[in-house]
Steps between C-alpha positions, in 0.01 A plus 500: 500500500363147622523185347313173471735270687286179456186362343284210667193325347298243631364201338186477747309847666615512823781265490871529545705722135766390341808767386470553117691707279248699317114528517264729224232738664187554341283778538119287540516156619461231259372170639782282358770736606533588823759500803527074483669530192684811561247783346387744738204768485579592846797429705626510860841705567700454781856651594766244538641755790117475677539092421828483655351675794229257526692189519562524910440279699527252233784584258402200275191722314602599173318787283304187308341446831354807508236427174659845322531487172736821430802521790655863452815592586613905596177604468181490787204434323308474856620842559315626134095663532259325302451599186877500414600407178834297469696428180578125490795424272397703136190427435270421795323748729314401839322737716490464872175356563446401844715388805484196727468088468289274372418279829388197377815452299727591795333260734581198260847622453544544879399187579744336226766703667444424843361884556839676405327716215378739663494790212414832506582805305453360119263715265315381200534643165253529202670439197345825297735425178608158441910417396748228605726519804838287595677496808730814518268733291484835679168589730435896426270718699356710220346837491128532597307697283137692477299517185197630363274355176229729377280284256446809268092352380139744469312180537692422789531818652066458492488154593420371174760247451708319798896592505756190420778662390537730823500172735729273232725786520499466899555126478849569223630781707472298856882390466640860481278640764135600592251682315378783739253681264263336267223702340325564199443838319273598190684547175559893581838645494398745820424228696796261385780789562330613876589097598854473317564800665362411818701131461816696459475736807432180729809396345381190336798322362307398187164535352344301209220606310263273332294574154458832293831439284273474191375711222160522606426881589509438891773345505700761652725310749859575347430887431413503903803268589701733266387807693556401827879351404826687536675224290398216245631198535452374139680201460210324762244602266678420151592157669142396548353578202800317310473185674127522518477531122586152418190378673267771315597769261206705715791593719647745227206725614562527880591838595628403844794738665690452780632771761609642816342720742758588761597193586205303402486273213204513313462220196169470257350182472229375249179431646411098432664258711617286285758816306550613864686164588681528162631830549600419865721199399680784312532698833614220734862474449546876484295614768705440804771668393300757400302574808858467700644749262168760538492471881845462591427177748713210356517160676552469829684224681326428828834320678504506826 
């Protein structure tokens, strides 16, 4: 396991960081909070080990010279593929996003440095769920995983009415991995078992359905998520529909199951986007664990 061995923000783009003790990620940038006044929506990582390395000929540099805002320490993130997601102290999660420098910032700090910074090897990370982070909180590689959402919709299925809760599901799952499969199916049970079938055979790691939880007669979503399952996870289920009752006693009526399917996790999901984000808030601090617990992969530590 890595840590974050210091923290460096900058009170001008481009210019030289100061060492602070803690700093707050945020998931979407926010125009009065950003890495000037120690907020990030994307940051730069750097090891101190590939730092130290980088200080010859001059031994004067210091990490701050190297416009980073996250220096590591026992962990490589240069060494990590993009896409990566890493754990930053509890809360936060950043994906890998893409290697390299920024240039133009470089050249102003090389020239205020008389040309010793001369970095390479630093990664920037997307911050996909937002948290705070102090100096000493522990860097975690964490498990990647693949999911599938089936928007469960006739209208859709014909092209009658355009799909948001498929891609909003997308957008909440992107700090626990990648959704491989997204498709949408007519409200039939034939056709909704063939794909949770054919989800769990590809060894998805989880797949969330979206609409036919109802009463309505084609709402037949559970009874093909219960056929397909080899065990109910009830609790998920029970969860949802008790937290989501506060905002509307409608929620009483949702006949949503969750299950597994080998070792695929499949969840039910109601179909509007505005209950889908409610019910997800109630997955979020489970659903890690759970997904490690399901597949077996657990956190990894990355250390050189």
């Amino acid at each position: 396991m890595g840590e974050i061995a210091a923290i460096f923000s900058g009170t001008k783009r481009g210019g030289p960081k100061e060492e602070v003790e803690k700093a707050v990620l945020i998931k979407d940038r926010e125009p009065e909070r950003d890495g000037r006044t120690g907020f990030f929506h994307r940051v730069k990582l750097l090891a101190v080990e590939s730092a130290a390395g980088m200080r010859a000929p001059d031994p004067g540099a210091v990490p701050e010279d190297f416009a980073v805002n996250l220096v590591t320490r026992g962990i490589d993130p240069a060494g990590l593929p993009e896409g990566t997601r890493l754990l930053a102290g509890a809360e936060a999660i950043l994906r890998v996003s893409r290697t390299g420098k920024e240039r133009r910032a470089h050249r102003a700090l090389q020239a205020s440095a008389g040309n010793r910074v001369a970095p390479h090897g630093e990664i920037f990370g997307e911050v996909l769920r937002g948290g705070p982070v102090r100096r000493g909180d522990s860097l975690r590689v964490q498990p990647r995983h693949r999911f599938a959402v089936i928007t469960v919709s006739d209208k859709g299925a014909a092209g009658e009415r355009a799909d948001k809760s498929g891609p909003l599901l997308g957008e909440l799952l992107r700090p626990w991995g990648d959704v491989d499969f997204s498709l949408i199916v007519p409200d039939e049970r034939a056709a909704l078992v063939t794909e949770l079938r054919r989800m769990a055979e590809k060894e998805i790691d989880a797949v969330f359905t979206s609409g036919g939880t109802g009463l309505a007669p084609r709402d037949i979503t559970p009874e093909a998520t219960l056929e397909v399952s080899e065990r109910l996870v009830p609790g998920i289920a029970e969860a949802m529909r008790r937290e989501t009752f506060s905002a509307t006693p409608r929620a009483a009526l949702s006949r949503a199951v969750a299950g597994i399917s080998g070792r695929t996790l499949i969840v039910n999901l109601p179909g509007s986007p505005r209950a889908v984000r409610q019910c997800f808030a109630v997955l979020e601090p489970i659903l890690g664990h759970a997904l490690e617990t399901l597949t077996g992969r657990s956190s990894e530590c990355g250390a050189e």
